[in-house]
C-alpha positions as CSV (number, residue, x, y, z in Angstrom):
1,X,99.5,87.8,92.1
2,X,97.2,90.1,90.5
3,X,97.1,93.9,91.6
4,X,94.7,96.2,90.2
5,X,94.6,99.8,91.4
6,X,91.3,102.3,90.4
7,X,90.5,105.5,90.3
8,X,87.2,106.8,92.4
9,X,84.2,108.0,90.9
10,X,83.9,111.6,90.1
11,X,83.4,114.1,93.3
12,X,85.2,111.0,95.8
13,X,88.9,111.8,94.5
14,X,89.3,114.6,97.0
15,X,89.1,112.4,99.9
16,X,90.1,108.7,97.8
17,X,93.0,108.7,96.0
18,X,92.1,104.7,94.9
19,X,90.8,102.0,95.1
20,X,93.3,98.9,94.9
21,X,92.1,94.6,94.5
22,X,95.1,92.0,95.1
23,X,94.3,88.5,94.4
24,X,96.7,85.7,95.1
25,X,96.5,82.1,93.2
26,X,100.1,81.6,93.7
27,X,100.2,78.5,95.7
28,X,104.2,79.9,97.4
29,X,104.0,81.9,100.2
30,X,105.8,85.3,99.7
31,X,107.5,87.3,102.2
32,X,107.0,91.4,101.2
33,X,108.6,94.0,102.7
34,X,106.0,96.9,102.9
35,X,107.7,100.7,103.8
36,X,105.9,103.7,104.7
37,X,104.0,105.3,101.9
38,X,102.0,108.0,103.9
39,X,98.5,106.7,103.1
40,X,95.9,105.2,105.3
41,X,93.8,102.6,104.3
42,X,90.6,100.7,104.6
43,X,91.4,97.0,103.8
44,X,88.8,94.0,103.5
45,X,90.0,90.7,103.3
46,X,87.4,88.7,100.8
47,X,90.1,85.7,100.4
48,X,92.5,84.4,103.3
49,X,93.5,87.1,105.4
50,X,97.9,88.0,105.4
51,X,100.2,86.9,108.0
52,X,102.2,90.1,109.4
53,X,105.3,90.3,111.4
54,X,105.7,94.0,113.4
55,X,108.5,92.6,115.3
56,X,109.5,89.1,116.1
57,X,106.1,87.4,115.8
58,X,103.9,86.0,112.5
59,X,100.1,86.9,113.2
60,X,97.2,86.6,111.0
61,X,95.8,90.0,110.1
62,X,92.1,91.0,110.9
63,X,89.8,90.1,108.3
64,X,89.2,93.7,108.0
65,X,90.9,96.8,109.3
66,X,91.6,100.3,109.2
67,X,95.3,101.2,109.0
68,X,97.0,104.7,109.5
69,X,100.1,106.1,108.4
70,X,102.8,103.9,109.2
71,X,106.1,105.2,110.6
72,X,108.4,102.1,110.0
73,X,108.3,99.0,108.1
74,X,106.9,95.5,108.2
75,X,106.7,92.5,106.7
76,X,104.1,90.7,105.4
77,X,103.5,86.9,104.0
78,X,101.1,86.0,101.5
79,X,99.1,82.9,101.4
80,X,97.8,81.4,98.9
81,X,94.2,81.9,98.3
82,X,94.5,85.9,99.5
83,X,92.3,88.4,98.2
84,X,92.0,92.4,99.3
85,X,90.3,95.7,98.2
């Protein structure tokens, strides 16, 4: 898995505090704990979208999506052919 985080362009880091790219080749799937990190995000799927699990269920993320603060964790699988910003 590749993860590349950058920094916005001048007069944007007030309001971004990055800009992040994962790209998966691994052919395994992977399952990630994610915790609370108190940032919200704007996430575009270019590649296969995750599978997530907020409670006792796998679904397949959005292709894109807007996601708050969360308050608790959640798990997440990757797949192989993923790809975010």
């Amino acid at each position: 898995m590749i993860f590349k985080r950058v920094n916005p362009g001048a007069g944007l880091e007030k309001i971004i505090d990055c800009y992040w790219i994962i790209e998966n080749e691994d052919p395994t799937h992977h399952q990630q704990k994610i915790i609370p990190d108190g940032f919200c995000e704007l996430i575009f799927h270019y590649g296969d979208p995750y599978r997530i699990r907020l409670t006792n269920t796998w679904e397949q993320q959005s292709i894109h999506l807007l996601a708050g603060q969360i308050s608790r964790y959640f798990w997440l699988c990757t797949i192989p052919g993923q790809s975010s910003f």
